[in-house]
ZAGU-85011 format. One record per residue (C-alpha): z negated, y negated, x. Coordinates in nm, 4 decimals, padded with zeros to 6 digits. Layout:
N
zz, yy, xx
Z, Y, X
...
***
This chain:
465
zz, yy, xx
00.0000, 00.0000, 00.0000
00.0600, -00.3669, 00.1263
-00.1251, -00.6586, 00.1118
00.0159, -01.0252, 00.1206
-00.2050, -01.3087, 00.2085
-00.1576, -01.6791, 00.2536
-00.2351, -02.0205, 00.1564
-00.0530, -02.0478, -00.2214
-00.2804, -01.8081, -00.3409
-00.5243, -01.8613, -00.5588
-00.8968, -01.8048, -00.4440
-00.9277, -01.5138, -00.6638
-00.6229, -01.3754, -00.5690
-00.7647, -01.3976, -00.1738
-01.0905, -01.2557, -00.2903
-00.8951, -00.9948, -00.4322
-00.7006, -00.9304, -00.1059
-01.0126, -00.9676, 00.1278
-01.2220, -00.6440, -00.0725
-00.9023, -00.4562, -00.0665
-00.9188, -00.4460, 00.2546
-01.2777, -00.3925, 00.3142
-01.2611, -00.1280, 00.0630
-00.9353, 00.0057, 00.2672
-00.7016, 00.0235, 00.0028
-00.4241, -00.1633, 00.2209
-00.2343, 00.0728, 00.5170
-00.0223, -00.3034, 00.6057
-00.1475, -00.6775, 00.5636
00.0916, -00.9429, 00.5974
00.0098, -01.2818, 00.6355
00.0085, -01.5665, 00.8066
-00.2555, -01.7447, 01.0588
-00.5685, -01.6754, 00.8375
-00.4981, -01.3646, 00.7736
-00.6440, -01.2614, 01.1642
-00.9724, -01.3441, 00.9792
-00.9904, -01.0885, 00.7343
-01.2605, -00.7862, 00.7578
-01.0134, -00.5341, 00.9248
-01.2029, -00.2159, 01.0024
-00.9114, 00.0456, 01.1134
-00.6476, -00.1788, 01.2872
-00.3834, 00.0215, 01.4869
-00.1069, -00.2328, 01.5364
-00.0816, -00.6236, 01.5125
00.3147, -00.7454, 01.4870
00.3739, -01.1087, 01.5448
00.6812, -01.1747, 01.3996
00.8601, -01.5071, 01.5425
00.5942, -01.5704, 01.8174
00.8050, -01.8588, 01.9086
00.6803, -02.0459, 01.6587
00.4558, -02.3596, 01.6892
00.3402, -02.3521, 01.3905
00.1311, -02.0651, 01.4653
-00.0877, -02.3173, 01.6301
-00.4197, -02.4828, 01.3836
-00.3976, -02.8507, 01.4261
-00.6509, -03.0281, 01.1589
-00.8788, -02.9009, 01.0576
-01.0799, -02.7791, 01.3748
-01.0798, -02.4773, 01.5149
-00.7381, -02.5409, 01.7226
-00.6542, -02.2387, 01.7961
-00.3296, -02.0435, 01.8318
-00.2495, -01.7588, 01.6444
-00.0398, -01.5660, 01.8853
-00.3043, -01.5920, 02.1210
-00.6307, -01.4890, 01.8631
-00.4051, -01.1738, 01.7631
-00.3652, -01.0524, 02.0962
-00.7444, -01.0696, 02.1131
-00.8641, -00.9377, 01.7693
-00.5822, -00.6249, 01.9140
-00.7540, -00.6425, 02.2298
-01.1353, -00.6559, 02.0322
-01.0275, -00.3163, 01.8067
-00.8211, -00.1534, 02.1039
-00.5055, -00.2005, 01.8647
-00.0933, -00.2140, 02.0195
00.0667, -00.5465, 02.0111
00.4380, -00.5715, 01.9149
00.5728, -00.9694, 01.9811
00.9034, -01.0049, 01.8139
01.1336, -01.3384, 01.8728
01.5461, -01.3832, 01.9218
01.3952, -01.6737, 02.1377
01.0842, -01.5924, 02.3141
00.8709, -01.8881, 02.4081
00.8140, -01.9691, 02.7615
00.5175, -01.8287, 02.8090
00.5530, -01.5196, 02.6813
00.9109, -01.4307, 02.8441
00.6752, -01.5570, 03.1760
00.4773, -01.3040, 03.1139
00.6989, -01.0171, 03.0651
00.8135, -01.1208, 03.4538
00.5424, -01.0982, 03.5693
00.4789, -00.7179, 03.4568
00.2182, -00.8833, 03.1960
00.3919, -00.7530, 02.8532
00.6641, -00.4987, 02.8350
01.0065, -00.6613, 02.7360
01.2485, -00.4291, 02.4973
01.5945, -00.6074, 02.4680
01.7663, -00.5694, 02.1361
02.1909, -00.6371, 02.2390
02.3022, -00.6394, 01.9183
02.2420, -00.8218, 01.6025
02.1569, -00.5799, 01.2344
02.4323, -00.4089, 01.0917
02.6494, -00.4916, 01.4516
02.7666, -00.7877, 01.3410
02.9338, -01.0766, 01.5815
02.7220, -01.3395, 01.7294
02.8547, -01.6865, 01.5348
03.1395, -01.8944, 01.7821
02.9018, -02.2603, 01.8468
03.1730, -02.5457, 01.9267
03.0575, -02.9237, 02.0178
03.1682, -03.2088, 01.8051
03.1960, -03.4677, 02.0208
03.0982, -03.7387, 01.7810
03.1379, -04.0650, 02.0561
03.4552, -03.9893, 02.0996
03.5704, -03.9665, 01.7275
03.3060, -04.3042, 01.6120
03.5740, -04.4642, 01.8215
03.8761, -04.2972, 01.6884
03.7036, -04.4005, 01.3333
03.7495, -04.0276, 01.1988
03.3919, -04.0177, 01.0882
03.3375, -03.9570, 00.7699
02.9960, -04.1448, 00.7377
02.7284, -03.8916, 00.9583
02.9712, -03.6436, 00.9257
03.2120, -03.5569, 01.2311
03.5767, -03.5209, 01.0836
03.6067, -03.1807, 01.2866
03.2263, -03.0466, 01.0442
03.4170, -03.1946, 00.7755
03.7351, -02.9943, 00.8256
03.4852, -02.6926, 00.8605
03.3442, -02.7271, 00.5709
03.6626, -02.7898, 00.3337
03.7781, -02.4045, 00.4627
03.4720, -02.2519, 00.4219
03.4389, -02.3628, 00.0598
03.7896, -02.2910, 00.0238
03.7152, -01.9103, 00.0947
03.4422, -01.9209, -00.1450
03.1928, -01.9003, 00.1637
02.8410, -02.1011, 00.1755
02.7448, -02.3323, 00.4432
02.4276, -02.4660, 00.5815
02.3750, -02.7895, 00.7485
02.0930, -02.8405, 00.9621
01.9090, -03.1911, 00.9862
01.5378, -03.2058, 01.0840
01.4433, -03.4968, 00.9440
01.3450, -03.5506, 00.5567
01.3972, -03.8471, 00.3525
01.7169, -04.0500, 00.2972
01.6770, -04.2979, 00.5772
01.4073, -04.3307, 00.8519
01.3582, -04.6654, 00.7988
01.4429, -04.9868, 00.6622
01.5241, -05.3220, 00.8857
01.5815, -05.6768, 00.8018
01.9495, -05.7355, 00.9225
01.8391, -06.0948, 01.0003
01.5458, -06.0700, 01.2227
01.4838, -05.6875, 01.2647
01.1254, -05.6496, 01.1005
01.0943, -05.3218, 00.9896
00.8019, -05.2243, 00.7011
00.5675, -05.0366, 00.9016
00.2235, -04.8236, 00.7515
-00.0750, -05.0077, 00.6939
-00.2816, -04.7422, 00.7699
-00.0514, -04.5991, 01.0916
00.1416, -04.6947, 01.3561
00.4567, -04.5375, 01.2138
00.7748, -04.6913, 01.0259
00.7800, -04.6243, 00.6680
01.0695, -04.3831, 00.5549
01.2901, -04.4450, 00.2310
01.3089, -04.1866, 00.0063
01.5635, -04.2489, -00.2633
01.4923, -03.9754, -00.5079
01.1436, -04.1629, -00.5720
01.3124, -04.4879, -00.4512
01.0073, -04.5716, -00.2397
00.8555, -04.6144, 00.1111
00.6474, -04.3227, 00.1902
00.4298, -04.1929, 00.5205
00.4830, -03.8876, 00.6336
00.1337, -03.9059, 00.8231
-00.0753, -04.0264, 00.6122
00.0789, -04.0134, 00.2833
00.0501, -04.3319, 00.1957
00.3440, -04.5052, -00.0677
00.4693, -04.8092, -00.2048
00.7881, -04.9770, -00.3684
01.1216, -05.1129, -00.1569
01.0484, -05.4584, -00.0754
01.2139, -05.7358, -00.2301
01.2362, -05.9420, 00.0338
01.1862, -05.9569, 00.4307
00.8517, -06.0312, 00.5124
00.8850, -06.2297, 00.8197
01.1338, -06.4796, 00.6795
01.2302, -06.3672, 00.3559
01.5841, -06.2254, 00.3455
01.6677, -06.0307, 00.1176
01.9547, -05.8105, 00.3189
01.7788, -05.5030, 00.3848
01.9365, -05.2269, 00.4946
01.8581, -04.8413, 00.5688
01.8869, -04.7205, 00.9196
01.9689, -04.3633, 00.9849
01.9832, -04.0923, 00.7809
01.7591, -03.7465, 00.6935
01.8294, -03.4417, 00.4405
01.8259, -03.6767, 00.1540
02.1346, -03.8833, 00.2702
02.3204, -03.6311, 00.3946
02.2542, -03.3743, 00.1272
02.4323, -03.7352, -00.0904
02.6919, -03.7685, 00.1056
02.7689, -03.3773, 00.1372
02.8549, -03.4217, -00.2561
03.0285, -03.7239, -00.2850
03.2887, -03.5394, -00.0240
03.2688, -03.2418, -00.2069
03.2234, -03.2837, -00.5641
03.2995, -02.9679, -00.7159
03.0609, -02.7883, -00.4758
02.6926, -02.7328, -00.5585
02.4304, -02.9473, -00.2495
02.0859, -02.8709, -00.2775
01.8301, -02.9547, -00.0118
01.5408, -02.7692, 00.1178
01.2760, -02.9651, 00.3160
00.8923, -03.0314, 00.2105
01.0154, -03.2705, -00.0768
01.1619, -03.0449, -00.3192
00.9248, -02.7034, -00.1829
00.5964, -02.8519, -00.3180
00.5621, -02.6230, -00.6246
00.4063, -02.2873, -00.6021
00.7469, -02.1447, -00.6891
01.0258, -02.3555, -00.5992
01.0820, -02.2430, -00.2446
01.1711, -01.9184, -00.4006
01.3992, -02.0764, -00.6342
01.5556, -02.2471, -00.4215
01.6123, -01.8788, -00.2018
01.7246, -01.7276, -00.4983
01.9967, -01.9524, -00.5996
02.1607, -01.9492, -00.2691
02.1467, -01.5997, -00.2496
02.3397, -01.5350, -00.5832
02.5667, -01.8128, -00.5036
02.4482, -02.0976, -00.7743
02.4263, -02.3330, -00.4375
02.7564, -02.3982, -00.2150
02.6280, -02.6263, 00.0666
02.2011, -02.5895, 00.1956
02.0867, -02.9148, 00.3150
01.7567, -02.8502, 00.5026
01.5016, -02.9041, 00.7809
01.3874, -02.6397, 01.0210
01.3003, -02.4427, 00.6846
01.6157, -02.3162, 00.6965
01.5729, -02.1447, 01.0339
01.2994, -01.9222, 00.9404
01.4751, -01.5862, 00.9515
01.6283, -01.6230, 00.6164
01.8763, -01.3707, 00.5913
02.1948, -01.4598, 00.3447
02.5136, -01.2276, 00.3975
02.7485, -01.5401, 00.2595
02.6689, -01.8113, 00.5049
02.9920, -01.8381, 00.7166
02.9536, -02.1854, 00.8379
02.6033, -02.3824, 00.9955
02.6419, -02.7350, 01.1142
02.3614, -02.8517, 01.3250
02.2914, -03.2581, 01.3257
02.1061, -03.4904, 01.5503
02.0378, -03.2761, 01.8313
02.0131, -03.5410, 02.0869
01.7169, -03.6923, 01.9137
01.5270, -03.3679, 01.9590
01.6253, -03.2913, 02.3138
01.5016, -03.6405, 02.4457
01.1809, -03.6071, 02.2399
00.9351, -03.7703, 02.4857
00.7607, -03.3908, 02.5378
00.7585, -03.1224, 02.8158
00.8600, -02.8935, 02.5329
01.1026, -03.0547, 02.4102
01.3862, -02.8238, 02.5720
01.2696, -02.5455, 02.4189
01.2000, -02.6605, 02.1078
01.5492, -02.7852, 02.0797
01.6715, -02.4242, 02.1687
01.4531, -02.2226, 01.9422
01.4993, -02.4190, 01.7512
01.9467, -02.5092, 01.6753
01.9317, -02.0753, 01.8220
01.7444, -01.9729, 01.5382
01.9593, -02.1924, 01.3304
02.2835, -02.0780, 01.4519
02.1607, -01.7441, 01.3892
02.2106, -01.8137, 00.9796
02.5804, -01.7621, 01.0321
02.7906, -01.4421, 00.9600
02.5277, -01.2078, 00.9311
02.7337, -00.9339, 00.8150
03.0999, -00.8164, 00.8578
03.2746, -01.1472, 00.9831
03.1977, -01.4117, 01.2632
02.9974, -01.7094, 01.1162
03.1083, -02.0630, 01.2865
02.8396, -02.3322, 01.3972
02.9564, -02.7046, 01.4989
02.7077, -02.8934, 01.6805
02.7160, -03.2408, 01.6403
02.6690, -03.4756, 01.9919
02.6932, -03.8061, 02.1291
02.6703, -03.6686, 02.5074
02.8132, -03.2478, 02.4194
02.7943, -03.2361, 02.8825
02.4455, -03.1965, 02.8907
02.3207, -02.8346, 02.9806
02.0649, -02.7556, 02.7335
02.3832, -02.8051, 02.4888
02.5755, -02.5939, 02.7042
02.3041, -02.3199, 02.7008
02.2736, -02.3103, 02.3419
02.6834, -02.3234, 02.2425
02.6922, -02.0249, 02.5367
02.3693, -01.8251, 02.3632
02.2451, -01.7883, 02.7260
01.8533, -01.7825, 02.6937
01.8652, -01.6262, 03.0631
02.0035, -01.8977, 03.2432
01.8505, -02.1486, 03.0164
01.5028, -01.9781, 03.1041
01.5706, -02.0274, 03.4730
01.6448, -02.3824, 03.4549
01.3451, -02.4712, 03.2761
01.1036, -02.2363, 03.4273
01.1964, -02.4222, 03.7440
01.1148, -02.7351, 03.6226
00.7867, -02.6536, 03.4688
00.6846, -02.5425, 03.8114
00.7957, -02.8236, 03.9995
00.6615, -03.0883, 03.7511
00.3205, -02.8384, 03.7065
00.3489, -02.7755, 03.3358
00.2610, -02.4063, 03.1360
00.2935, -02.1505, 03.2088
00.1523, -02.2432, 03.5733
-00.1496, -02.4761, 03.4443
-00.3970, -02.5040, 03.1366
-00.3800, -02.8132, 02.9651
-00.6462, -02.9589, 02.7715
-00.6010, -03.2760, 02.5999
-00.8496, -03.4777, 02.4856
-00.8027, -03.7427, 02.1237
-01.0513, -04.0356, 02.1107
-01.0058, -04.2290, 01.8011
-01.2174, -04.5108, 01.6254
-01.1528, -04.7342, 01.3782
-01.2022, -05.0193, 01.6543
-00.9025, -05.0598, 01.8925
-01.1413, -05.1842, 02.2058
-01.4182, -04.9607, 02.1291
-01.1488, -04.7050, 02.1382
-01.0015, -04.7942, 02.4464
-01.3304, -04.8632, 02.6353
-01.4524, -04.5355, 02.5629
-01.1413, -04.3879, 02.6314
-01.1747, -04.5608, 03.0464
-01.5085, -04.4397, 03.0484
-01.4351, -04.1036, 02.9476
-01.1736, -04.0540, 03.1926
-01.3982, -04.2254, 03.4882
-01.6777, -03.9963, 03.4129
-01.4441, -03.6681, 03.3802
-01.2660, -03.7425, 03.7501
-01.6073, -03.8095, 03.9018
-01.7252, -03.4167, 03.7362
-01.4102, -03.1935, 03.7388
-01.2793, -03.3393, 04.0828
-01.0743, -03.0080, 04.0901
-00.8697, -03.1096, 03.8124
-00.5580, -03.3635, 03.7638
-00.7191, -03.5921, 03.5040
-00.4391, -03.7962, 03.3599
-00.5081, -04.1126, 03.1276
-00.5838, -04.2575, 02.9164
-00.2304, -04.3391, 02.7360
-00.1986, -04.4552, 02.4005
00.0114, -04.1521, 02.2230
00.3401, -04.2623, 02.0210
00.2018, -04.3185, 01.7455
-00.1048, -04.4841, 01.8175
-00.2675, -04.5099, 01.4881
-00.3303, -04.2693, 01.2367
-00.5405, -04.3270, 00.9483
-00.6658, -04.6119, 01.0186
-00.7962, -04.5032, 01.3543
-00.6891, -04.5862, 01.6768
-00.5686, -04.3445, 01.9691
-00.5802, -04.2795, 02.2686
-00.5162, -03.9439, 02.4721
-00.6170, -03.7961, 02.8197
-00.4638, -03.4924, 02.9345
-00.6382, -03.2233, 03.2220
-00.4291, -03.0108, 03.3839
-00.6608, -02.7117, 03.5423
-00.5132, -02.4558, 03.7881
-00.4139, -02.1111, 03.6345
-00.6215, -01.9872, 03.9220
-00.8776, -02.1442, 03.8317
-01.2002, -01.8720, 03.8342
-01.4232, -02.0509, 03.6218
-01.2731, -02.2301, 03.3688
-01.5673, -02.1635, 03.1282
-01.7133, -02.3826, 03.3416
-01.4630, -02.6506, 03.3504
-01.5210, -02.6649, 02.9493
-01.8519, -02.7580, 02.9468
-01.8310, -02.9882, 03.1794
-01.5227, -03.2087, 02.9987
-01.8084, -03.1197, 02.7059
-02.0671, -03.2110, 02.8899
-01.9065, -03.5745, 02.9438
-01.7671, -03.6105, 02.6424
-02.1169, -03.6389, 02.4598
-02.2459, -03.8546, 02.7132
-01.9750, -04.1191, 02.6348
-01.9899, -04.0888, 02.2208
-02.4236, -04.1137, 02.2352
-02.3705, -04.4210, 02.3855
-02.4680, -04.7140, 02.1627
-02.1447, -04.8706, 02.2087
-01.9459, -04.6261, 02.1298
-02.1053, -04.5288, 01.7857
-01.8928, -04.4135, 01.5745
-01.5890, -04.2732, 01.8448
-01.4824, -03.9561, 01.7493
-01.2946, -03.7159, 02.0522
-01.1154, -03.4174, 01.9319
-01.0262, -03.1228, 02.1836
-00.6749, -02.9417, 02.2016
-00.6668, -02.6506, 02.4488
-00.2931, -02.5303, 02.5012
-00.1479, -02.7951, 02.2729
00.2153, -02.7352, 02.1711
***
C-alpha cells in the first residue's frame, strides 16, 4: 500500500497518514521534505527523486535544513540504501561520486529509447536589428511554433518569471514604483490589473500618475508568463495558451487541472515558469522554447551556472518524449557563451569540468562550507552597526576562517527590515567544525544582548543554495 504526504493536505488527512505508518500499514511513502519526519520504524530504502533540486532546501521558517542531506542521514540513522536520481546531478553530488563517495549508475538512453530533442540558438541581437521580432518572440520560435501547431503538436514555452511585466517606469524621469515594505520593484500583473510583491505580498492599484513629477506616460518594462502567454494568442488565435506559474496554481486542485488539460489536448501552447520542468511527462510536446536565459546565467550567484543548466536541461527534456525528436529554440542576446554551448550540446561532462574548476579556484562548494549569516532590524544603522560588530568579533574568534562582510544583499529590505549578510567560508578539512558553530554562536549572542542592538534579529544558513 502507498502513502502520499505533503503540504495540501488537510491536517486530518496527515494525521491519517502519520498512524498509518506507525501502525505499518504503508510498504512506500511518498512525499516531499516533511515527509523525512514521519515515525518510520522499518525503512529499507530512501529514493530522492530530482536531488538537483533547490527547493529541497527549508528557507523560513527555521530549521534550514536540506532535504537531500537529512535523508541521507535518517538512511544512515536506520542503516537504510540510498538511491539519488537526477538527469542533472548537482555539483556536489556528481563531486562526490569522483571521489569514490557515492556509486554513479549512468542511464544512456532516455524511456521508451526515444531521441534526445535537437536545441538550436536564436540569436535574438541579430534579428532586433533585422526588425523580425515579433514582440519577445524571435521570428525563427515563431516559425517553430506555426509548424508545430500545424501538425497538431503542443508546445511549451519556458519563461521564469511571473507576472505581465517586471515593472513599471516613468518614461520621463525613470522612477519606478518600488515596495513600501521591501527593497524590490513592484511587478504588474494584468489579470488583477495591479502592482503586487512577490516578497512580501503586498498590493495596490496602477498609479495614475508619476510620482516624482507627475506624468502620466507610464509604461511596462519587460515581460513574464503573463505577457507572453498574451502575446502567444494574439499570434495564434485559434490555438488554446494557458499559463502555469504560482498565479493560476493557488487552488487545491488547479495544478491538476491544468495537467490534465494538456495531457488530453484541451491546451495547444503551455506558458510557464520552472513548473513546467518538474519531470512532467506529456507524449505530445514536440516543440519547447526557452526565454531569457541570459538573465539567469548572469544572476549575481556562484550557482548561477548550474542553476541555469538544470535548470533550461530539465526543460529541454519536455520535448519528444516518445517516438519522434522534440525541437527546443533557445532564445539569446550573446548564443557564444559556453554555458549556452554546453546546454544546446547536452554535455553535462564537459560542462562539469569547467565549473568544477572554477569553484576550486575561486574556493566555493564543494571544496568549502559556507555559512551565512542574516542580521536584520527594523533600524537601518542599528542594522548595520551590529552587522560591523558582528563581523569584527567573528575574525578576532574563528581566525581560521575567511570571514567575508558585511554586504548589503540585493534586495536589502524585506518586510520592513533591513539586511545585511556575512558569509564564512570554513575549510572542508576542517576537524572541528562543531566547534567553529558555537563559536559564530557564541558571538552572535554577544552582539544581539547588547543594549544597542535590542531588537536585531541574525538568522543562520548553513550550505545555502
Amino acid at each position: 500500500k502507498v502513502g502520499v504526504y505533503h503540504s495540501r493536505f488537510s491536517d486530518n488527512e496527515r494525521v491519517e497518514v502519520w498512524q498509518g505508518i506507525m501502525q505499518g500499514k504503508y510498504n512506500i511513502v511518498i512525499g516531499v521534505r516533511s515527509s523525512l519526519f514521519l515515525p518510520f520504524d522499518n525503512l529499507g530504502l530512501v529514493i530522492i527523486d530530482e536531488e538537483h533540486e533547490p527547493s529541497y532546501k527549508q528557507m523560513d521558517p527555521s530549521p534550514r535544513y536540506h532535504a537531500r542531506d537529512s535523508a541521507l542521514m535518517l538512511a544512515h540513522i536506520h542503516h537504510a540504501k540510498v538511491l539519488m536520481g537526477s538527469g542533472t546531478p548537482s555539483i556536489e553530488s556528481y563531486y562526490q561520486t569522483q571521489q569514490g563517495k557515492y556509486g554513479l549508475v549512468s542511464i544512456s538512453k532516455r524511456f521508451g529509447k526515444s531521441i534526445l530533442p535537437n536545441i538550436t540558438i536564436a540569436d535574438t541581437a541579430r534579428e532586433q536589428k533585422k526588425k523580425t521580432m515579433k514582440g519577445y518572440i524571435s521570428n525563427q520560435l515563431f516559425e517553430a511554433i506555426k509548424q508545430t501547431l500545424n501538425t497538431d503538436k503542443q508546445v511549451i514555452i519556458f519563461q521564469n518569471r511571473r507576472g505581465y511585466a517586471p515593472y513599471l517606469s516613468c518614461t520621463i524621469c525613470g522612477w519606478t514604483p518600488h515596495c513600501h515594505h521591501c527593497d524590490v520593484s513592484l511587478t504588474y500583473h494584468l489579470y488583477k490589473n495591479e502592482l503586487r510583491c512577490h516578497y512580501c505580498g503586498h498590493s495596490e492599484a496602477l498609479p495614475v500618475a508619476c510620482e516624482e513629477c507627475g506624468s502620466t506616460d507610464i509604461k511596462t518594462n519587460n515581460y513574464g508568463t503573463e505577457q507572453l502567454e498574451e502575446s502567444l494568442q494574439l499570434l495564434f488565435p485559434a490555438s488554446k495558451v494557458a499559463r502555469m506559474d504560482q498565479d493560476t496554481t493557488r487552488g487545491k486542485y488547479s495544478f491538476d487541472k491544468l495537467i490534465d488539460d494538456f495531457s488530453n489536448k484541451r491546451i495547444d501552447i503551455l506558458v510557464g515558469t520552472q513548473m513546467v520542468a518538474k519531470g512532467l511527462d506529456f507524449e505530445n510536446v514536440q516543440l519547447v522554447g526557452i526565454f531569457d536565459i541570459d538573465r539567469m546565467i548572469h544572476f549575481p550567484d556562484f550557482r548561477s551556472a548550474e542553476r541555469t543548466f538544470n535548470l533550461a536541461t530539465q526543460v529541454a527534456g519536455r520535448a519528444g518524449r516518445r517516438k519522434e525528436q522534440g525541437e527546443v529554440i533557445i532564445q539569446s542576446i550573446n548564443p557564444s557563451q559556453d554555458l549556452i554551448k554546453f546546454i544546446a550540446a547536452q554535455d553535462y561532462s564537459t560542462f562539469y569540468t569547467t565549473e568544477i574548476k572554477e569553484r576550486e579556484l575561486f574556493n566555493y562548494p564543494p571544496f568549502v562550507r559556507i555559512i551565512k549569516l542574516t542580521i536584520r532590524h527594523r533600524d537601518a544603522k542599528i542594522t548595520e552597526d551590529a552587522s560591523y560588530a558582528l563581523v569584527n568579533m567573528l575574525k578576532q574568534n574563528i581566525t581560521q576562517q575567511k570571514v567575508y562582510g558585511p554586504i548589503q544583499p540585493i534586495i536589502s529590505k524585506l518586510r520592513n527590515k533591513y539586511l545585511y549578510e556575512i558569509i564564512i567560508k570554513i575549510n572542508r578539512s576542517e576537524s572541528h567544525l562543531n566547534k567553529v558553530k558555537i563559536n559564530i554562536w557564541k558571538c552572535s549572542q554577544q552582539v544581539i544582548l547588547k543594549q544597542a542592538f535590542r531588537g536585531v534579529q541574525i538568522l543562520f544558513n548553513v550550505d545555502p543554495v
